[in-house]
C-alpha positions in Angstrom: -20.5 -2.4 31.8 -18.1 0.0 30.6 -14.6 -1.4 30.1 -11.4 0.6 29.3 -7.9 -0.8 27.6 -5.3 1.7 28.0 -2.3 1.2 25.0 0.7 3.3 26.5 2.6 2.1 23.9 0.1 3.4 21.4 -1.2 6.3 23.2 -4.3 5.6 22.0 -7.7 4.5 24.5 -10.2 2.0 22.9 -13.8 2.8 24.8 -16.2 -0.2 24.8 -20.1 -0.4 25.5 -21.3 -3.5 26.2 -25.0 -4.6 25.7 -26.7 -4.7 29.1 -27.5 -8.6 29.5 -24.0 -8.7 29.8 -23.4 -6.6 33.1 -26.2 -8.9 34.8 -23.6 -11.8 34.3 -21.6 -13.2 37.4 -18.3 -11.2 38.0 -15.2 -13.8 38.0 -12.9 -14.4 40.7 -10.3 -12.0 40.9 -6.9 -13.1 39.9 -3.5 -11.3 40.9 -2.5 -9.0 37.9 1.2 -8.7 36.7 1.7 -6.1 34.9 4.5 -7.9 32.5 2.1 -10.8 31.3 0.5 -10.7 27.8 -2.6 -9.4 27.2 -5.4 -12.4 27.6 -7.6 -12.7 24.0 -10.4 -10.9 23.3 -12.5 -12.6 21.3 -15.7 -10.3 21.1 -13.7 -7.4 20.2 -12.7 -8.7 16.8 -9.6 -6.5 16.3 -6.2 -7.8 15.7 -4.0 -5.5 17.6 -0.8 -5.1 16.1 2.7 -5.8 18.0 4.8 -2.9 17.0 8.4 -3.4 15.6 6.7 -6.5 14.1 3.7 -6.0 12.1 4.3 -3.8 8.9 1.5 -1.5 9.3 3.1 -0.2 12.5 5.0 1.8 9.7 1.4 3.5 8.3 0.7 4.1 12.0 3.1 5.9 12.8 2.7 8.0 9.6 -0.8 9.1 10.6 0.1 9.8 13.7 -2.5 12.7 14.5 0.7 14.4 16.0 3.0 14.3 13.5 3.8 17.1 10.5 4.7 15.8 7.6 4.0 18.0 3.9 1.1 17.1 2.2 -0.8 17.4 -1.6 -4.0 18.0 -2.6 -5.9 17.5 -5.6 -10.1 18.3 -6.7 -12.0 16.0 -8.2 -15.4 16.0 -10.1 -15.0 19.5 -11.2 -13.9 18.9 -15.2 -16.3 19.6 -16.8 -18.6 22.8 -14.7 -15.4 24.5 -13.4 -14.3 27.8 -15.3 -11.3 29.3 -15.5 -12.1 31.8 -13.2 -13.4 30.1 -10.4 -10.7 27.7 -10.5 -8.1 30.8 -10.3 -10.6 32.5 -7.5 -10.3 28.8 -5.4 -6.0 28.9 -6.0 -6.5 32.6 -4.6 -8.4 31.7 -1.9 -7.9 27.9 -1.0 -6.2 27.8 2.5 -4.8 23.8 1.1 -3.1 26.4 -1.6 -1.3 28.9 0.6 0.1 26.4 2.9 1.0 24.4 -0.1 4.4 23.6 1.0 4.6 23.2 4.5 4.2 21.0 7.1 0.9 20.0 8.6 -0.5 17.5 11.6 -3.9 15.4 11.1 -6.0 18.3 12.5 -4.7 21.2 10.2 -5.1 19.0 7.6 -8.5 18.3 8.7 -9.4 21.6 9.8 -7.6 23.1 5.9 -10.0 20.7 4.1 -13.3 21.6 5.5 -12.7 25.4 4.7 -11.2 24.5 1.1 -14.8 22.5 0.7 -16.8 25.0 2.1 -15.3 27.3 -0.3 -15.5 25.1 -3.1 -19.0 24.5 -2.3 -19.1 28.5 -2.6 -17.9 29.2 -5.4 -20.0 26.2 -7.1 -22.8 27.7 -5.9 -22.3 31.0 -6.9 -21.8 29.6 -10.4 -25.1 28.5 -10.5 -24.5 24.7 -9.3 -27.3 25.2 -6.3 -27.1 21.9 -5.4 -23.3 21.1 -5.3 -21.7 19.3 -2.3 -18.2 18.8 -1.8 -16.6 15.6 0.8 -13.1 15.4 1.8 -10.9 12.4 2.5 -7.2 12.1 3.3 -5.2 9.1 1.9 -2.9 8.1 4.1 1.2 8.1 2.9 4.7 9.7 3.4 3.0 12.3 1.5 -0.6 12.5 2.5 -2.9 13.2 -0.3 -5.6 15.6 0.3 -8.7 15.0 -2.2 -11.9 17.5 -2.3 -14.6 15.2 -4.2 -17.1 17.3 -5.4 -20.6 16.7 -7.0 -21.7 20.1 -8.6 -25.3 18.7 -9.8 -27.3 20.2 -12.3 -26.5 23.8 -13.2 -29.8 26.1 -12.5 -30.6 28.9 -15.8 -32.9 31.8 -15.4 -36.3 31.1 -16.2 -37.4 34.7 -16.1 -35.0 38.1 -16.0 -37.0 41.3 -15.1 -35.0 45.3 -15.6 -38.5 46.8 -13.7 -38.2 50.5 -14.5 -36.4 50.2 -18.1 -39.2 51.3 -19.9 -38.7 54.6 -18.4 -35.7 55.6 -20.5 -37.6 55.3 -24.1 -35.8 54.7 -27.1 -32.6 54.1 -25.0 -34.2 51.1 -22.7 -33.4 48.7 -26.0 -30.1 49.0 -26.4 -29.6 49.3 -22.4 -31.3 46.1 -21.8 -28.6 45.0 -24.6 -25.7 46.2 -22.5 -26.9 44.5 -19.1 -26.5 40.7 -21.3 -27.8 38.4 -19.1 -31.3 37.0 -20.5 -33.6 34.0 -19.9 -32.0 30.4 -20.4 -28.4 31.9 -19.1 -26.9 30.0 -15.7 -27.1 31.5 -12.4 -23.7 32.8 -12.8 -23.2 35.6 -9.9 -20.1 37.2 -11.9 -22.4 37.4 -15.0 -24.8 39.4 -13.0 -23.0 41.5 -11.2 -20.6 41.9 -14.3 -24.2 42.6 -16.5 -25.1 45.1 -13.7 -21.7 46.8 -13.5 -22.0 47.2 -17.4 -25.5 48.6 -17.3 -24.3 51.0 -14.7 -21.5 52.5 -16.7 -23.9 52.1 -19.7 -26.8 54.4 -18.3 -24.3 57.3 -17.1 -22.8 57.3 -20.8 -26.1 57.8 -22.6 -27.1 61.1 -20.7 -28.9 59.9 -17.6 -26.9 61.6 -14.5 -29.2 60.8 -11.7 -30.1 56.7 -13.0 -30.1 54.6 -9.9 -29.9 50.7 -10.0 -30.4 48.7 -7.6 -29.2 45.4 -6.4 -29.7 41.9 -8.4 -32.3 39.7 -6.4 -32.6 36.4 -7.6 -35.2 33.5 -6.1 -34.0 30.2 -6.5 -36.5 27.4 -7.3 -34.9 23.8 -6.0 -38.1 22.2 -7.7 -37.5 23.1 -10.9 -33.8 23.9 -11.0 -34.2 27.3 -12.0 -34.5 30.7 -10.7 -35.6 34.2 -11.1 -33.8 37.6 -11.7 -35.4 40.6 -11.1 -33.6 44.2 -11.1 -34.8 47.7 -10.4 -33.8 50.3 -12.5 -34.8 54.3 -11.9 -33.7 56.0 -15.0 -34.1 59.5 -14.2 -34.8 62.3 -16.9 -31.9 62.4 -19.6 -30.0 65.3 -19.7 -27.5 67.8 -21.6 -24.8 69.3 -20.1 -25.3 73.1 -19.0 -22.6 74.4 -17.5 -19.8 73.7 -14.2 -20.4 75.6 -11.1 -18.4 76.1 -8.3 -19.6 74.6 -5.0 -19.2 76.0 -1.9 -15.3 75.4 -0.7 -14.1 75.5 -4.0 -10.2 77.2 -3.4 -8.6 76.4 -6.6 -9.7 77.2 -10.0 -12.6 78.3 -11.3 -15.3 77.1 -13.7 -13.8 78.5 -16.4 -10.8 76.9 -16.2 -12.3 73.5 -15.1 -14.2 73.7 -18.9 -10.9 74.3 -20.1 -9.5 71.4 -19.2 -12.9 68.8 -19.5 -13.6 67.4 -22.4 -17.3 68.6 -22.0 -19.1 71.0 -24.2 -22.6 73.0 -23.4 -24.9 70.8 -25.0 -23.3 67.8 -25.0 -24.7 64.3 -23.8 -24.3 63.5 -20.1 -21.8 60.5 -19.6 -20.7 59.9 -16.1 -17.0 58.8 -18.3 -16.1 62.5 -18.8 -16.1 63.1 -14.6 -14.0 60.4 -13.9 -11.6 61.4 -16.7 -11.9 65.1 -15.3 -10.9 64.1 -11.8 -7.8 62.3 -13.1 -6.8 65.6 -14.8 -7.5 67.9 -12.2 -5.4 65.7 -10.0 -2.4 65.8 -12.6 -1.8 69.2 -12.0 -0.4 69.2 -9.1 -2.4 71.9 -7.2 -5.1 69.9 -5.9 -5.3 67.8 -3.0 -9.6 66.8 -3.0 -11.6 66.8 -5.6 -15.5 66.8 -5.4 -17.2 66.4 -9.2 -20.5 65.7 -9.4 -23.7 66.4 -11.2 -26.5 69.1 -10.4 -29.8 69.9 -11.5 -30.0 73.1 -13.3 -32.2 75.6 -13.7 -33.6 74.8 -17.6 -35.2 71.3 -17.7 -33.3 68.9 -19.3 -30.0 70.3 -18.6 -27.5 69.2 -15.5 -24.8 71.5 -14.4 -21.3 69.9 -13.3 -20.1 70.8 -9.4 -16.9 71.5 -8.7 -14.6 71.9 -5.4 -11.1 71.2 -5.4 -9.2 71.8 -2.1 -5.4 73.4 -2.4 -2.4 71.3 -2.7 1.4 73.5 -1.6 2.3 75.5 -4.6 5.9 75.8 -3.8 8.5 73.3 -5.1 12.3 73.2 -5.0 14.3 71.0 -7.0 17.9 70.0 -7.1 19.9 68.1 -9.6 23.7 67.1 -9.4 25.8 65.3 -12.2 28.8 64.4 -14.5 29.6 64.0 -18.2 32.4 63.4 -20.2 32.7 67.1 -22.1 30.1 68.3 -19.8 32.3 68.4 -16.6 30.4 68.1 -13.4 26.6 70.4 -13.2 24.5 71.2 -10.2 21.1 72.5 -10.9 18.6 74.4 -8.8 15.0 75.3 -9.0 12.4 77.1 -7.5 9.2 77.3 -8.9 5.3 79.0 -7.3 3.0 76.2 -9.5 -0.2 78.6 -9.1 1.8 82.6 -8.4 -0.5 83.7 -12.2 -3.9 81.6 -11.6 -5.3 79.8 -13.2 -2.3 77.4 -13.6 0.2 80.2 -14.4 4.0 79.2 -13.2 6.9 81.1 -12.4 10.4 79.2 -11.8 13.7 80.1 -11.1 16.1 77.9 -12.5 19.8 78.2 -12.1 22.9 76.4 -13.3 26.8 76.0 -11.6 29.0 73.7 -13.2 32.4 73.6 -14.7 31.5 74.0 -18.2 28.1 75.8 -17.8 26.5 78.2 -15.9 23.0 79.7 -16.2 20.2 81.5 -14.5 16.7 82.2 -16.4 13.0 82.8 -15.3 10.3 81.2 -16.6 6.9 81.0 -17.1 4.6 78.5 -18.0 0.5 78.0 -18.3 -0.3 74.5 -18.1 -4.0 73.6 -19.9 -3.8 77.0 -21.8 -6.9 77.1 -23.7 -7.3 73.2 -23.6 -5.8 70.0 -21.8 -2.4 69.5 -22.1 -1.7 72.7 -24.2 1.5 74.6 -22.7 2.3 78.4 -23.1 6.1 78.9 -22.0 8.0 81.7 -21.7 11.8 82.5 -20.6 14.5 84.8 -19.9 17.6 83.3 -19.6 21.8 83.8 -19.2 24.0 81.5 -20.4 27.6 80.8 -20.6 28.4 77.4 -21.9 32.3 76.1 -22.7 32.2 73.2 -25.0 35.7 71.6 -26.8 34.0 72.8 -29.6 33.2 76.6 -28.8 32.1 78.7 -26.0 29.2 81.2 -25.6 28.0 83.6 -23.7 24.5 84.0 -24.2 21.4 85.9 -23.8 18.2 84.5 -25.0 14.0 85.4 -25.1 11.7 82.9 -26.3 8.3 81.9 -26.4 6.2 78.7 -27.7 2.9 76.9 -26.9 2.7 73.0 -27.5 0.3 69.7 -27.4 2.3 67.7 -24.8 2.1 64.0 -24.0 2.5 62.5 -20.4 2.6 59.1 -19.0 -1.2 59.4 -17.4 -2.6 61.1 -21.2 0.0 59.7 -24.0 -1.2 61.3 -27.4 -0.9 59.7 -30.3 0.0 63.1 -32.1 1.9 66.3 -30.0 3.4 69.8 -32.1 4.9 73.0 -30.7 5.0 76.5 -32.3 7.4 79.2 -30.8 9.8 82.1 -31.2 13.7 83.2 -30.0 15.2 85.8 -30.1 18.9 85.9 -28.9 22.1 87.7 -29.0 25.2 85.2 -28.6 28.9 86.1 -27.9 30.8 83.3 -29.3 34.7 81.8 -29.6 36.3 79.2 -31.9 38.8 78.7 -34.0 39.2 79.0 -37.6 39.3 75.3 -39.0 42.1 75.2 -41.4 44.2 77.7 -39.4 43.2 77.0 -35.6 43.4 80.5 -35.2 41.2 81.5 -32.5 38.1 84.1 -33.3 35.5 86.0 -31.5 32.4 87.1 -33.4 28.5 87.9 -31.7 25.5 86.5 -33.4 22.2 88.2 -33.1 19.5 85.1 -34.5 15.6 85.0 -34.7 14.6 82.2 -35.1 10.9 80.1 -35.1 11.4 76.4 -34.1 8.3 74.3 -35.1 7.6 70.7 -34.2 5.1 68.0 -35.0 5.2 64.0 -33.2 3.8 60.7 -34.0 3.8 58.4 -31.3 2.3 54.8 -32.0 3.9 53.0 -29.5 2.6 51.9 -26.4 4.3 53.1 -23.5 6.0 56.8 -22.7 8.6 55.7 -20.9 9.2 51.7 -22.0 7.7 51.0 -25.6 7.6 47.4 -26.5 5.4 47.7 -29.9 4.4 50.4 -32.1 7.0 53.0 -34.4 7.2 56.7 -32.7 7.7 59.4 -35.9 8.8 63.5 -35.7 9.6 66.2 -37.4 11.0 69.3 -36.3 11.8 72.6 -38.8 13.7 76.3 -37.7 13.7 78.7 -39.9 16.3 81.2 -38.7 17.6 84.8 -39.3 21.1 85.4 -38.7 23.0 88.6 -38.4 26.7 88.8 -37.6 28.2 91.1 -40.3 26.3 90.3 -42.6 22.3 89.2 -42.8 21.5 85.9 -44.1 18.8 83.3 -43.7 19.0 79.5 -43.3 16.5 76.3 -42.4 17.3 74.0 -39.8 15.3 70.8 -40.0 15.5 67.1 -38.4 13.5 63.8 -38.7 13.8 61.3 -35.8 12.2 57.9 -36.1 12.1 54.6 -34.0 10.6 51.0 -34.2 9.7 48.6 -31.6 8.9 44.4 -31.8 8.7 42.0 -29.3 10.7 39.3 -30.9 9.6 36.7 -28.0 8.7 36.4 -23.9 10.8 39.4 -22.4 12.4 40.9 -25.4 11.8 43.5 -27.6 14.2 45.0 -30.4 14.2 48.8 -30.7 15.9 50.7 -33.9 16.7 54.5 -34.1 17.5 57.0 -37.1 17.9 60.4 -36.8 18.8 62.8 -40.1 19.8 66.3 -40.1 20.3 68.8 -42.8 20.9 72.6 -42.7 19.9 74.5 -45.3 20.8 77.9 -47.4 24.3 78.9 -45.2 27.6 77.2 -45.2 29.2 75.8 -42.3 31.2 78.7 -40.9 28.7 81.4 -41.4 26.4 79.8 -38.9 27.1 79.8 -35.3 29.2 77.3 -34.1 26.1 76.9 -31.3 23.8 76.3 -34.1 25.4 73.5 -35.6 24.8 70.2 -35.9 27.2 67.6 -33.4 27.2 63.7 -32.5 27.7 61.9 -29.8 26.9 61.4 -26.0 24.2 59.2 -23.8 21.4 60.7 -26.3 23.5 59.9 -29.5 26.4 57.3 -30.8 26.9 55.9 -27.2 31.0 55.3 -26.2 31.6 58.7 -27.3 31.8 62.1 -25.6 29.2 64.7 -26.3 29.7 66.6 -29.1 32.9 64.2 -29.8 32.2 62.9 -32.9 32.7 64.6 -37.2 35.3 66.5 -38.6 37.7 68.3 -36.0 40.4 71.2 -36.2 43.9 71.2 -36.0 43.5 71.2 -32.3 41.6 67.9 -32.4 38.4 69.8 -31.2 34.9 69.3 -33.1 33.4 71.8 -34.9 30.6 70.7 -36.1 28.6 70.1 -39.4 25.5 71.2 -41.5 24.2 67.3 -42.0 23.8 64.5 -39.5 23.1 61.0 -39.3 22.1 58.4 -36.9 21.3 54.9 -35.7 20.3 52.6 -32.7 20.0 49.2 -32.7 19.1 48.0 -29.0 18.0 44.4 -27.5 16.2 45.0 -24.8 16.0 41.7 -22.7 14.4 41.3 -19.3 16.7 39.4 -17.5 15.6 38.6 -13.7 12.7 39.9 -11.7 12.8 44.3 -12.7 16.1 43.9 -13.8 16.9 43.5 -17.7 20.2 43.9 -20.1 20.4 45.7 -23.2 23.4 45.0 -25.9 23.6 48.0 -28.2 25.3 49.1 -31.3 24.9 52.9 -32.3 26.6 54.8 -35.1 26.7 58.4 -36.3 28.3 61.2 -38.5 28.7 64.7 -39.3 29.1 66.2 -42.7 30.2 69.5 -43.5 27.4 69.7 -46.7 24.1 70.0 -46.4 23.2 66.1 -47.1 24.7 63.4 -45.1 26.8 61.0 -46.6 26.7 56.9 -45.8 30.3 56.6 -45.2 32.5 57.6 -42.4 30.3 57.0 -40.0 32.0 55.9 -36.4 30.3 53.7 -34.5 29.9 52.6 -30.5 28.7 49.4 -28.8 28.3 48.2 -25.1 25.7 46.9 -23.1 23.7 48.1 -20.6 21.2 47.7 -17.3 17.8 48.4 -16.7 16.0 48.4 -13.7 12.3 49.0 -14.2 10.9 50.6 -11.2 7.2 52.1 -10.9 7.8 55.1 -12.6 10.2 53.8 -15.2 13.0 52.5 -16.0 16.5 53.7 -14.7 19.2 53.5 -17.4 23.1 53.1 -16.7 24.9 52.2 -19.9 29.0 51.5 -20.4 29.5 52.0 -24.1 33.2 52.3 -26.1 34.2 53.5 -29.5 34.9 50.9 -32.3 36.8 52.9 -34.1 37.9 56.0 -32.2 39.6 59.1 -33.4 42.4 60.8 -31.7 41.9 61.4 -27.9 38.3 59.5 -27.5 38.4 58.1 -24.6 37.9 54.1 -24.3 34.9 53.9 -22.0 31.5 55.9 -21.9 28.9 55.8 -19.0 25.2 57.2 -19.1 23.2 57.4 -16.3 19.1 58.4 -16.9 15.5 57.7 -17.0 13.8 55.9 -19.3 15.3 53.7 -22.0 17.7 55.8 -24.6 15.0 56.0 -27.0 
């Protein structure tokens, strides 16, 4: 007999089978039902059923209502002691419990959420080498359900037997191979540790001059018996090879072999290793002027030797750039360029830059040769127009020049970078005379052969938070106006970097100047040294700061000196704040003095975006001269030093 009792209140239905004696037994006499009477005993049943509003459980029923949402926790247990550190951040990655953590959930998510999260567990176990690992679930019941994953991870399973068939082939450099792949006889069954070993031997076998290697994939045969398992992996090493030579594949519309050598760090004869290519591609990208690149190894001709492939497809070579901006004692500047990236191949620019602004105007053409001979070397030269009015001087002036330089760049920084070059220019130039502030006109033809050299031990471009950052830079110069005379301009720069705890880092500047062999006046009032400005003692105007005239304008100085102190301090998410205190000063002799120095503080806001961070400072004099003005804004890339 099958027998149904139907709880409305409840909304639950209790289903009852009944042994089959029972259904042979004589059916009572039927009685008129009311549907408001209690319910009559059931003795066989042997289940109290609870009157709600009265019995305190109704309270936990209600609670696991299979309807209701209510937020929930979970925990894992039995995983102490055979769980690493990365399988229990792959499980927080991956745990559906985990991303929901949080919100809401009915019986059924919750019971749906805990059989993936054990099936995954089970996983992962497993792939750590825990073969016989089974994971149970179990909710206990509450205002906050608890969620519990009980997992017995068994015994862990080792290798009994790791095979590399095909090693041997390599010779002399199978040993140190079979080194690099790690995982040996006795180790656990650890996935990551193979395919980590197999990724390692890969990389490994490309490096040590094998081009064509080929390894295959780990296969591993599990013994329950015994608790252990096999590893066996085929390896094809291929002939080892030299490098020969780079050829240019069929398609190839960009540069030619030679230039691809030029900028590889390959030589003929060197060892194969797969490295160099990948660095190569990153290069050749760099430039700008290719959109595909295609680098791979080819047999040559001579045994033992593998040529290099090339075929790069063309990226545009035409770019325009536009600049606009304002600066106290620069007045408002709007810039414009145009430059053909490949017009002289291989590499060879030519730009058109021009400059309009109140204080400035400009036009020059330039050229430049990126990877001139080798990466990252630079060949630049220009013709340019100038006519620049600063409170200081004015010039109108006409210049040639020429250098080649080691450059660093946020995808290659280089520890050490130098430049070597040549000017020649003839300047037109107006001041006054300092004692008198009589105004004068005289022209200035200089030669002169600027010379550079850079340490940079710090560890980022564009945002260093350790490291010191070192340079020099000498100019010896010929000057003619009236008279012929020669005189040495030279200038050390220096900066440090800590991290004095979690999210900030202090940063200290110096900068000294000295020219030597001419005084003061003889030299071009464009030659000279001057303070101040966004890239000097902040809170000041450019050029604003050392001895003045009787007009109150600067005019210069043979000797400089400098410092920044900056606290760099990551505030919020990408945003940071950076207190500063900078101080400079301007000597008419050729050494700098340690006394009237003027200095400028303020504070200022980074926001460090993918490419950098963007720099707006507010910075005011402490102890201003005549007609500084009280507040100073910058506005630039990359931190002020």
């Amino acid at each position: 007999m099958l027998l149904r009792l139907g709880w409305f209140g409840l909304g639950a239905t209790a289903v009852l089978l009944l042994p089959g004696p029972a259904a042979a037994q004589t059916a009572p006499a039927e009685v008129p039902l009311d549907p408001n009477a209690p319910l009559a005993p059931l003795p066989d049943i042997g289940v109290a059923w609870p009157e709600l509003g009265n019995d305190p459980a109704s309270t936990t029923a209600a609670a696991t209502d299979g309807a209701a949402e209510r937020r929930y926790a979970w925990r894992i247990d039995g995983i102490d002691t055979s769980a690493t550190p990365l399988l229990r951040k792959r499980f927080e990655e991956l745990s559906t419990l985990s991303a929901n953590d949080g919100s809401a959930a009915n019986a059924a998510q919750l019971d749906r959420r805990a059989r993936e999260d054990a099936d995954l567990l089970q996983t992962l176990l497993r792939g750590a080498g825990y073969y016989d690992a089974r994971v149970t679930t179990r909710v206990e019941p509450g205002t906050k359900p608890l969620v519990v994953l009980a997992a017995e991870p068994g015994t862990l399973y080792r290798l009994r037997d790791v095979t590399l068939g095909g090693l041997a082939a390599a010779g002399d450099k199978a040993a140190p191979l079979r080194e690099a792949f790690g995982v040996k006889p006795s180790d656990p069954v650890d996935a990551d540790a193979i395919v980590a070993g197999t990724a390692r031997l890969t990389a490994r076998i490309g490096q040590t001059g094998f081009p064509f290697a080929d390894v295959g994939e780990p296969q591993i045969v599990v013994d329950h018996a015994s608790k252990t398992a096999t590893l066996d992996l085929q390896v094809a090493p291929g002939a080892q090879s030299r490098f020969g030579k780079f050829v240019a594949l069929p398609g190839n519309r960009v540069f030619g072999p030679d230039h691809v050598q030029e900028i590889s760090r390959l030589a003929p004869g060197d060892t194969f290793d797969a490295t160099t290519l990948d660095d190569l591609r990153r290069a050749l990208v760099q430039t700008g002027l290719v959109s595909s690149v295609e680098v791979k190894p080819i047999p040559a001709d001579a045994p033992g030797v593998v040529d290099i492939g090339v075929k790069l497809g063309a990226a545009p070579v035409h770019t325009i750039a536009g600049e606009l901006g304002y600066g106290t004692g620069e007045g408002a500047r709007a810039e414009l360029n145009w430059t053909h990236r490949n017009l002289f191949p291989p590499e060879g620019a030519l730009t058109l830059r021009s400059v309009l602004g109140t204080r400035e105007q400009l036009g020059s053409v330039v050229f430049r040769r990126n990877n001139f001979g080798d990466r990252d070397r630079v060949l630049t030269a220009q013709i340019s127009a100038s006519h620049v009015q600063r409170d200081a001087y004015e010039a109108k002036t006409y210049t040639v020049a020429a250098n080649i330089e080691r450059q660093t760049t946020i995808f290659f920084q280089k520890a050490w970078t130098w430049s070597l070059g040549g000017e020649v220019l003839s300047s037109d130039e107006r001041d006054v005379i300092a004692a008198t502030g009589e105004p004068r006109r005289r022209t200035f033809y200089i030669a002169a052969a600027p010379t550079s050299l850079n340490y940079d031990g710090s560890d980022d471009l564009l945002n260093p938070t350790r490291g010191f950052r070192l340079g020099g830079r000498v100019s010896p110069e010929f000057s003619l106006e009236n008279d012929a005379f020669g005189y040495a301009r030279v200038q050390i720069d220096a900066s440090a970097y800590q991290p004095a705890r979690r999210g900030l880092v202090l940063a200290e500047r110096i900068r000294l100047g000295s020219i030597l062999g001419a005084s003061r006046d003889s030299i071009a009032p464009s030659r000279r040294f001057y303070a101040g400005g966004g890239a000097s003692v902040r809170g000041y105007g450019y050029q604003a700061i050392g001895p003045r005239d009787v007009n109150n304008d600067p005019i210069g100085g043979r000797s400089l000196a400098e410092f920044s102190i900056e606290a760099r301090v990551r505030a919020f998410g990408n945003f940071g704040i950076v207190p500063f205190l900078d101080g400079g000063t301007i000597y008419t002799s050729a050494v700098p003095g340690l006394g009237d120095f003027q200095y400028g503080a303020g504070v200022g806001v980074r926001y460090y975006s993918n490419f950098g961070p963007i720099r707006f400072d507010v910075g005011t004099p402490l102890n201003p001269q005549p007609g500084d003005s009280r507040i100073a804004v910058y506005v630039s890339l990359g931190q002020a030093f």
